[in-house]
NUTI-148715 format. One line per 8 residues: number of its first residue (from 0); their letters; for each residue x, y, z of C-alpha. Coordinates in nm, 3 decimals. Last residue first. Layout:
<rs>
NUM) A) X Y Z; ... $
</rs>
This chain:
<rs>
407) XXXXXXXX) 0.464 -1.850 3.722; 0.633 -2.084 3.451; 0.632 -1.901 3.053; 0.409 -1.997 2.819; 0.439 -2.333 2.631; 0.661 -2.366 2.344; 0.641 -2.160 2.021; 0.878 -1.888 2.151 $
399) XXXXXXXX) 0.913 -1.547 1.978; 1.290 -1.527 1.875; 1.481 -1.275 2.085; 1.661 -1.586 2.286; 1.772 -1.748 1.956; 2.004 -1.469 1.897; 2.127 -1.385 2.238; 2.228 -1.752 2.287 $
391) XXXXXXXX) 2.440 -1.640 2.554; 2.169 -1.691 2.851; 2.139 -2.089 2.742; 2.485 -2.233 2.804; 2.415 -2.373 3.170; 2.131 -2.468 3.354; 2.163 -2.571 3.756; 1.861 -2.741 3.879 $
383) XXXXXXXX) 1.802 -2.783 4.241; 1.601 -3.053 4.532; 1.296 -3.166 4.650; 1.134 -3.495 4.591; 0.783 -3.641 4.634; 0.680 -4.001 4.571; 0.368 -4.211 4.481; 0.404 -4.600 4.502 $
375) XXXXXXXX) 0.340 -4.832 4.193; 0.709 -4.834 4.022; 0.777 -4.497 4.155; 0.588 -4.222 4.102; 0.600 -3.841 4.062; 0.617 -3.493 4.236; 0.893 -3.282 4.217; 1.031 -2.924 4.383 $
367) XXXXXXXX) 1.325 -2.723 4.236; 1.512 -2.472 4.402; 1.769 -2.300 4.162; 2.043 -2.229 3.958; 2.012 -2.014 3.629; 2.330 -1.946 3.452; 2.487 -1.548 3.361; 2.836 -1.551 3.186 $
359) XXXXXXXX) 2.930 -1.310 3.343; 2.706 -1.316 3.667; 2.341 -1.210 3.723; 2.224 -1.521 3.929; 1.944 -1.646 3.734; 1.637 -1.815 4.004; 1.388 -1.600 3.790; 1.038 -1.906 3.741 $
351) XXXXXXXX) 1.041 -1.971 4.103; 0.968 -2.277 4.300; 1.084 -2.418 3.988; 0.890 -2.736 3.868; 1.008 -3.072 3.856; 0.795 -3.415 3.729; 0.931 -3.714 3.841; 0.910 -4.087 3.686 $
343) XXXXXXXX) 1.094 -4.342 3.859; 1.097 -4.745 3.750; 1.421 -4.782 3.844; 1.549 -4.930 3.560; 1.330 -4.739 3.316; 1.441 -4.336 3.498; 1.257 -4.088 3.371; 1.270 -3.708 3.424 $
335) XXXXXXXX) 0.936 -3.472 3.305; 1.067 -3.130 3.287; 0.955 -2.763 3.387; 1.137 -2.449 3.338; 1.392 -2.500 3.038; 1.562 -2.163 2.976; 1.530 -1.906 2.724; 1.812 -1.601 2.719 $
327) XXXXXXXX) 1.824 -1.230 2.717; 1.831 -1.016 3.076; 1.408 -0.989 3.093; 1.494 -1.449 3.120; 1.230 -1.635 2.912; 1.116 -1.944 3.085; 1.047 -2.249 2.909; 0.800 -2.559 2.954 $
319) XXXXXXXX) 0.760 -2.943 2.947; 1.132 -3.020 2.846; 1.140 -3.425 2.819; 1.456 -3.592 2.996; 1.510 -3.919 2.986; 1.769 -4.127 3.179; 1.924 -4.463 3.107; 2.093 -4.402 2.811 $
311) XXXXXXXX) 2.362 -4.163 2.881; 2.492 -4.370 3.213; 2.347 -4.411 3.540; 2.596 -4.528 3.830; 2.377 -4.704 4.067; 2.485 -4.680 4.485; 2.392 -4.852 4.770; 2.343 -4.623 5.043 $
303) XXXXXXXX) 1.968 -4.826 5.207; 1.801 -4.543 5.114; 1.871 -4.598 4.693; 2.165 -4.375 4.570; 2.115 -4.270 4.217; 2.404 -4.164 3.997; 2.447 -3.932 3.707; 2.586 -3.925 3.331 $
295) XXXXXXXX) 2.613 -3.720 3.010; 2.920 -3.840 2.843; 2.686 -3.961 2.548; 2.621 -3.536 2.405; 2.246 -3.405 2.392; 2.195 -3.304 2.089; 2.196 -2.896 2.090; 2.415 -2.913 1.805 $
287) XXXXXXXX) 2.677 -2.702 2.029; 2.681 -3.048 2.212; 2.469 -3.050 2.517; 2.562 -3.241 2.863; 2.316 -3.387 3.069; 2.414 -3.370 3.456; 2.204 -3.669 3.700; 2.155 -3.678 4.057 $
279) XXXXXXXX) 1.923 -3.874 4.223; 1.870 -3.967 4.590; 1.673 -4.181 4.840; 1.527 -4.110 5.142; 1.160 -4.211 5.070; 1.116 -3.809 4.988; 1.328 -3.765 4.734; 1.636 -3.531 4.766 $
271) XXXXXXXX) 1.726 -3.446 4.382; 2.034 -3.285 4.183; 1.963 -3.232 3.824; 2.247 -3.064 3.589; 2.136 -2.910 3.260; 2.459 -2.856 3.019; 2.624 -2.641 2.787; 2.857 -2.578 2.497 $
263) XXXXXXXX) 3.010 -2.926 2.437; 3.233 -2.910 2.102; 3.518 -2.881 2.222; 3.491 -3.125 2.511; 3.472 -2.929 2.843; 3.671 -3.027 3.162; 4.041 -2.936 3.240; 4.272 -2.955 3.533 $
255) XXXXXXXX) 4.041 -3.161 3.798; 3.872 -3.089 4.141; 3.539 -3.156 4.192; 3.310 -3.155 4.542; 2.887 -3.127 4.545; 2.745 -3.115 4.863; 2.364 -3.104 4.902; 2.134 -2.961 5.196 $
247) XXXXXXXX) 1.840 -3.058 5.402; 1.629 -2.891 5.649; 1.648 -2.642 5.946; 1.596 -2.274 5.970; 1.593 -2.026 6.306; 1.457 -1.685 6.202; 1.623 -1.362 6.177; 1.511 -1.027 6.098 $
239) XXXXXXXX) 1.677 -0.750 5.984; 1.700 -0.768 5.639; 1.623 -1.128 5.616; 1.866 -1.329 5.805; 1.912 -1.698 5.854; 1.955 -1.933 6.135; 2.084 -2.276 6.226; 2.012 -2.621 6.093 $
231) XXXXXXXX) 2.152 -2.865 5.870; 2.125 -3.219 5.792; 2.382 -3.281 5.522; 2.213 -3.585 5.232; 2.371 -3.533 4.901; 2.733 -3.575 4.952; 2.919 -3.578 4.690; 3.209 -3.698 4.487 $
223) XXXXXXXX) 3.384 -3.592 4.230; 3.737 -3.646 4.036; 3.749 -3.467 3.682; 3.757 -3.555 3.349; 3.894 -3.364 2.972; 4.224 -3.464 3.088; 4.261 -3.713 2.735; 4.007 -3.575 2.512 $
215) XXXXXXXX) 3.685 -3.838 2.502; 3.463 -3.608 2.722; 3.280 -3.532 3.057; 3.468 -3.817 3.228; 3.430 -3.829 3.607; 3.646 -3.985 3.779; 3.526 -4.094 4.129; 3.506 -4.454 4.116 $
207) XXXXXXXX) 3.376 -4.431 3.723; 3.152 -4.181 3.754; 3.051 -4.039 4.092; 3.156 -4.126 4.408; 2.943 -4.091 4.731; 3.050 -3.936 5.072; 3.012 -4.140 5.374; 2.632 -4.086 5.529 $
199) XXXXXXXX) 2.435 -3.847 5.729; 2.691 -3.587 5.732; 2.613 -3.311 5.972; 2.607 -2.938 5.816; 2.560 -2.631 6.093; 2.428 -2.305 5.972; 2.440 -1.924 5.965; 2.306 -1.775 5.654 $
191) XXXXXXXX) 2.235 -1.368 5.592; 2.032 -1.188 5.385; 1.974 -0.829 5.242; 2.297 -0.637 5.283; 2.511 -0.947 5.264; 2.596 -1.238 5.476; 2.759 -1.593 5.417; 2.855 -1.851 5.704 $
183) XXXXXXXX) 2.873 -2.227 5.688; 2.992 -2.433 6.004; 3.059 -2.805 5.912; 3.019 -3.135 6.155; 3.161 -3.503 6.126; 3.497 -3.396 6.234; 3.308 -3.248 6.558; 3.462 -2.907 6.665 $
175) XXXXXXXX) 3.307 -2.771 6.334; 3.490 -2.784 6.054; 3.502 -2.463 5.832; 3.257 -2.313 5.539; 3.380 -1.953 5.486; 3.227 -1.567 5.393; 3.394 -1.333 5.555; 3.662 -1.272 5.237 $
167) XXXXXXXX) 3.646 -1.609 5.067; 3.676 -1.887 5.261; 3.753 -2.251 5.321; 3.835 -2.490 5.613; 3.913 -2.850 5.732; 4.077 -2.904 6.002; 4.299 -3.040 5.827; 4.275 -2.974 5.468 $
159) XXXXXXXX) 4.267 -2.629 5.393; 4.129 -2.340 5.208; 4.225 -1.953 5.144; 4.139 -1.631 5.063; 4.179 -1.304 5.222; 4.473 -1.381 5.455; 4.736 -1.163 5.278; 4.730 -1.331 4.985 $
151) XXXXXXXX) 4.535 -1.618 4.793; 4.360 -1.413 4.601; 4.019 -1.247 4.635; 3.640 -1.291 4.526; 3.319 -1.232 4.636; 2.959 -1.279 4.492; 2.576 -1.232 4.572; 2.230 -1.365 4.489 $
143) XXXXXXXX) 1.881 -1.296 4.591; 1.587 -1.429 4.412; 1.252 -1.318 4.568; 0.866 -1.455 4.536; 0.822 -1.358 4.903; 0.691 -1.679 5.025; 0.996 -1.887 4.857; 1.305 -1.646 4.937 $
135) XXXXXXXX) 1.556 -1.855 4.679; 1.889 -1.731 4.861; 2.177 -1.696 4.669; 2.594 -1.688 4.748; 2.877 -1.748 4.513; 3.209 -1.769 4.563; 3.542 -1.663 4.433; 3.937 -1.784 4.539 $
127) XXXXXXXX) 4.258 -1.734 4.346; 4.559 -1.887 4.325; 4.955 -1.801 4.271; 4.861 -1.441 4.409; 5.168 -1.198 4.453; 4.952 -0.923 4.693; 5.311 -1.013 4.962; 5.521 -0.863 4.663 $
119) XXXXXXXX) 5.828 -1.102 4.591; 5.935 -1.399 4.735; 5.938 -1.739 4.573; 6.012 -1.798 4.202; 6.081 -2.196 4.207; 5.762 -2.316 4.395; 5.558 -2.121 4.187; 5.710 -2.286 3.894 $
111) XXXXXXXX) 5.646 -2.646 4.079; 5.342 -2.534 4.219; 5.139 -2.424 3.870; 5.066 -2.103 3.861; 4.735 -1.927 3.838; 4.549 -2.163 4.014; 4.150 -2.143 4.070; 3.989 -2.209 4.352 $
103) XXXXXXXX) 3.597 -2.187 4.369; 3.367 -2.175 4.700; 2.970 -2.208 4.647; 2.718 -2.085 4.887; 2.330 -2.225 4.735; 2.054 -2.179 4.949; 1.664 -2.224 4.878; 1.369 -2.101 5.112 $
95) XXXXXXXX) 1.067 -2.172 5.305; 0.818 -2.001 5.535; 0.641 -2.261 5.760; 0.639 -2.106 6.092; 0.850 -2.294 6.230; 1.121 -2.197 5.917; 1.176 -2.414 5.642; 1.517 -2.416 5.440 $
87) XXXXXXXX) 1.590 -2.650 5.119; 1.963 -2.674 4.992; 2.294 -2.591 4.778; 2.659 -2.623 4.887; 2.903 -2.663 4.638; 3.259 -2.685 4.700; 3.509 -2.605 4.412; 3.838 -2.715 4.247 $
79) XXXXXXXX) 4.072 -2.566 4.017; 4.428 -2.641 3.859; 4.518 -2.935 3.994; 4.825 -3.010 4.224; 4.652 -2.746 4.446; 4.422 -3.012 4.601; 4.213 -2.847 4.888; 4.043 -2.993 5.164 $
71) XXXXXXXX) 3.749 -3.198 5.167; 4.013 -3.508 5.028; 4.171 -3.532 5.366; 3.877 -3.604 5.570; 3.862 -3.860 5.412; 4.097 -4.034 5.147; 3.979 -4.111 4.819; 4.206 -4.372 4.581 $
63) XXXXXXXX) 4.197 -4.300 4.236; 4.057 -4.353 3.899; 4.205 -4.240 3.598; 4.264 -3.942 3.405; 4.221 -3.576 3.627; 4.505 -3.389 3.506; 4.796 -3.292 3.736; 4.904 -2.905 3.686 $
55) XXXXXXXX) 5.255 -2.824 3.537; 5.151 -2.736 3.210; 4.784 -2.729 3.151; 4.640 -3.002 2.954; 4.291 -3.057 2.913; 4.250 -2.676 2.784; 3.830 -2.642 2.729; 3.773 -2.336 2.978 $
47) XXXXXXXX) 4.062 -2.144 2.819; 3.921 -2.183 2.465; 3.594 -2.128 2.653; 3.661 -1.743 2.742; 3.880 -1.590 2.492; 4.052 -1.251 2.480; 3.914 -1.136 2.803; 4.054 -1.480 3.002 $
39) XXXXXXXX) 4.370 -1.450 2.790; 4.384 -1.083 2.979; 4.343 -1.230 3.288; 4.553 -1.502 3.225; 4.822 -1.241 3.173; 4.743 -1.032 3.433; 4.786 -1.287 3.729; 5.162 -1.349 3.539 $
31) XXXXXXXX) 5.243 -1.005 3.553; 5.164 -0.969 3.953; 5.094 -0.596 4.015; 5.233 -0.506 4.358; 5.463 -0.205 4.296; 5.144 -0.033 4.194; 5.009 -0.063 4.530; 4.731 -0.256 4.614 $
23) XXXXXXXX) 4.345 -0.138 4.676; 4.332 -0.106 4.302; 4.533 -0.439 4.225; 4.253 -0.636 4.469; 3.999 -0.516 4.240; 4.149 -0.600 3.888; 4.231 -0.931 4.039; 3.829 -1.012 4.126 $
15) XXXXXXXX) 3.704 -0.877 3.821; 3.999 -1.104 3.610; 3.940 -1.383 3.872; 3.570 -1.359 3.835; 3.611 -1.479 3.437; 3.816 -1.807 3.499; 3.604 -1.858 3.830; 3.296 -1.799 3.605 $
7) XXXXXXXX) 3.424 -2.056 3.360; 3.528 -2.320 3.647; 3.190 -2.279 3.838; 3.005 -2.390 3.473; 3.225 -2.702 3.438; 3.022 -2.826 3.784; 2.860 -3.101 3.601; 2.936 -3.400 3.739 $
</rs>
């Protein structure tokens, strides 16, 4: 897994996020221990993104048993969590387009102490909630993205087990009246998603049973599983327009208490929907060497379900092109991914070169289409890229590139 990057911009969102909900709130209402991690989140950014051991908060360290539908709810034992939704769209009339709606919860307090200072001001948050919602508009060459966040007061954020539900303001992804079926809904000025998930298989677990160990420092892990094959259908909005959609989507799920190694400053994290029903996903982590670090690691699910963990050494990844972000920043655009033990050679291209959602720290995540072989049959895939620890190299980024021009 590589969903580190969702608990950095939770980290920093919560600071925006609290700072916003304290000016609609009355003075009286300030919650002293929200403000200090806000101002520790200020003061320094991945120090607090790299602590393995919290006190108070369960740490992700060996392998457990799941439990569905419970475990798509939340787990507040740990200190943050997230559900990530990203997918392909097409329209009947052929347009298509990316998604990605992302939920993050955060903890400010651990239970026990929050647990043993009840009462007080009804804005007190003990969590807090963010999310993250883009559209990838295909035919008109446009990147959209949006964000919310709120605390876990006074009904504006919140998740739960059973039924299962999460949301962030108006946006939420909730249980449908079938167990087996999700409702998502985001909207903002300029688009608007309404759709229905169906799992098309159980959920699969990553790493080792579900842990998922992104360094050697004891709670540097987290548990994940996905769920890389949701039909979905329903209808989204374009200004004022609306069109019904259908097509694929991708769940991602991690919940832990700490994640980067200290000397891991990045990551590129391939998810991929191939066309002969099988699936690939596979996060490289980067050491602030630029090497790319051993804990790197992925799994393939063949169309039959049966799973292949793939470690460090069974996946190569060659950089074909780069994309320089107007905002600062280089960014791989175009790679060549192999895979010896299964034969599989893809090469991925954005659908569009600016898929960089403007946050703090900003990270490109996007729609990503392939086209490759495997063993002696062709075979197409579709799917995203999320890149991570590029835009802050501010440095490097002005340097005139020597690598192949720009994508689109």
């Amino acid at each position: 897994m590589h969903r580190i990057l969702p608990l950095l911009l939770l980290l920093l969102a919560a600071g925006a996020g609290l700072a916003a909900c304290d000016r609609t709130a009355p003075p009286a209402a300030a919650d002293a221990g929200a403000e200090g991690v806000t101002a520790g989140i200020v003061g320094d950014r991945l120090s607090v993104l790299r602590e393995s051991d919290v006190p108070g908060f369960a740490v992700a360290d060996t392998p457990r048993r799941f439990g569905f539908p419970q475990d798509h709810g939340p787990h507040p034992a740990y200190r943050h969590e997230w559900w990530y939704l990203t997918g392909h769209l097409r329209a009947a009339d052929g347009q298509t387009f990316g998604f990605e709606l992302t939920f993050f919860r955060l903890g400010l307090v651990a239970p026990a102490a929050a647990d043993a200072a009840p009462g007080g001001s009804a804005w007190r948050a003990r969590q807090l909630y963010a999310a993250h919602f883009a559209i990838t508009d295909v035919g008109a060459r446009h990147f959209f993205s949006a964000a919310r966040y709120s605390r876990d007061a006074l009904g504006l954020g919140s998740a739960q087990a059973q039924p299962f539900a999460v949301h962030v303001a108006d946006w939420s992804l909730v249980q449908a009246s079938v167990p087996t079926d999700w409702l998502l809904s985001a909207a903002d000025e300029d688009y608007g998603l309404q759709l229905q998930l169906r799992m098309a298989g159980p959920p699969v677990l990553n790493g080792d049973a579900g842990l998922s160990r992104k360094a050697d420092a004891p709670g540097a892990a987290s548990y994940y599983y996905s769920m890389p094959r949701l039909q979905v259908s329903g209808r989204l909005r374009r200004g004022t327009a609306t069109v019904p959609v259908s097509g694929l989507a991708w769940l991602d799920r991690e919940w832990g208490s700490g994640s980067l190694g200290r000397r891991q400053q990045g990551w590129d994290w391939f998810a991929l929907q191939l066309g002969d029903g099988s699936t690939l996903m596979f996060y490289a982590l980067r050491d602030d060497d630029g090497r790319r670090d051993a804990h790197s690691a992925g799994t393939f699910v063949d169309a039959s379900g049966h799973v292949t963990a793939l470690g460090d050494d069974d996946v190569d990844i060659q950089v074909l092109r780069h994309w320089r972000s107007p905002r600062g920043g280089e960014y791989p655009a175009q790679w060549r991914l192999t895979v010896h033990s299964l034969a599989l050679q893809l090469q991925l291209t954005p659908q569009l070169a600016d898929q960089e959602l403007p946050t703090q720290p900003r990270y490109w995540e996007g729609a990503v289409e392939a086209a490759g072989r495997r063993g002696d049959r062709p075979v197409t895939a579709q799917g995203y890229v999320e890149l991570v620890g590029y835009a802050h190299s501010q440095a490097r980024a002005m340097v005139p590139s020597a690598t192949a021009p720009p994508a689109h």
